[in-house]
C-alpha positions as CSV (number, residue, x, y, z in Angstrom):
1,X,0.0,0.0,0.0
2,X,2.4,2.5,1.0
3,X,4.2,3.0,-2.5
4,X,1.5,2.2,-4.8
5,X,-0.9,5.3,-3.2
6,X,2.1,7.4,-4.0
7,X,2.4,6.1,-7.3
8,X,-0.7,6.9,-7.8
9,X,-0.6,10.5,-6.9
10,X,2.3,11.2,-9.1
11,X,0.6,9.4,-12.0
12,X,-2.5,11.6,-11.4
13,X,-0.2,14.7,-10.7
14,X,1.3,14.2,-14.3
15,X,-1.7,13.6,-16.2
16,X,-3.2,16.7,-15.1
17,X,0.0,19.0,-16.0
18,X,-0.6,17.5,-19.4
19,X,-4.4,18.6,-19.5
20,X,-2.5,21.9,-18.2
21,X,-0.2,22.0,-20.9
22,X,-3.6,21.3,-23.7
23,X,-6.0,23.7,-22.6
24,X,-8.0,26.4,-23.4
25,X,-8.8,28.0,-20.3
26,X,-8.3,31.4,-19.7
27,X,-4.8,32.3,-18.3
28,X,-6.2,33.2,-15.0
29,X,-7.6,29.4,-14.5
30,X,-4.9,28.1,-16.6
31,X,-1.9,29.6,-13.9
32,X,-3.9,28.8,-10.6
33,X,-4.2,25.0,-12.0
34,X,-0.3,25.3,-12.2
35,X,0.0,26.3,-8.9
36,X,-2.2,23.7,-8.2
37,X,0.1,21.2,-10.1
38,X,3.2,22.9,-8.3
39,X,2.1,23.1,-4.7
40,X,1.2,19.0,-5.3
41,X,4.8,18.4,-6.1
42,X,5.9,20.0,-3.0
43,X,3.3,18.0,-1.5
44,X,4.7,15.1,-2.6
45,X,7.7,15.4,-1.9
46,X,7.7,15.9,2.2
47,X,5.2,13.2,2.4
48,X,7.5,10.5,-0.1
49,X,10.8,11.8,2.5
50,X,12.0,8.5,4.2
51,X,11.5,9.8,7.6
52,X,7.7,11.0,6.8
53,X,6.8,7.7,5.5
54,X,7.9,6.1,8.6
55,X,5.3,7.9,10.7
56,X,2.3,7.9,8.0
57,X,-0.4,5.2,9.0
58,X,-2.7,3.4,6.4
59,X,-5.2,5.5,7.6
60,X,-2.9,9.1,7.2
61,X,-2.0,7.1,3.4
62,X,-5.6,6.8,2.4
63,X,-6.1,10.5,3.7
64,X,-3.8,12.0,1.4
65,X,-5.1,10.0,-1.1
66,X,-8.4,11.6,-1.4
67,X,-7.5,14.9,-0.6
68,X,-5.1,14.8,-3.8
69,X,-7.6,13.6,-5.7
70,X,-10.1,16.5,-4.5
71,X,-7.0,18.9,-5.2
72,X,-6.7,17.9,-8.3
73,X,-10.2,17.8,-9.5
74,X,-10.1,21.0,-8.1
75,X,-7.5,22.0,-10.4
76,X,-9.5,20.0,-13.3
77,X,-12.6,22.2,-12.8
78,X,-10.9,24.9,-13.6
79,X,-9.4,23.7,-16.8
């Protein structure tokens, strides 16, 4: 579980900086979804660190989980 959720957010992550890169939003939507995209990286990163993984639960996995998904359909709606 612990790598594949992770996985999973990056793959998700990825697909929406190429819906990003293929819009037709106006700029304004268009640069907060980046932001979005950017802030999600950052995200990733501090929870992927060795030492955070080593104190996430299933439960604190699953968490981050949904609420990247809800960031990034977040960032989809605005696309």
């Amino acid at each position: 579980m612990d790598e594949k959720i992770f996985i999973e957010i990056n793959r998700m992550k990825n697909s929406l900086y190429d819906r990003i890169s293929n819009s037709m939003s106006n700029e304004k939507n268009v640069a907060k979804s980046k932001k979005i995209h950017n802030e999600l990286e950052i995200m990733l990163s501090i929870w992927t660190d060795n030492e955070n993984m080593k104190t996430l639960s299933d439960k604190d996995k699953t968490d981050i989980f949904n609420t990247a998904k809800l960031i990034i359909k977040k960032a989809d709606d605005l696309l």
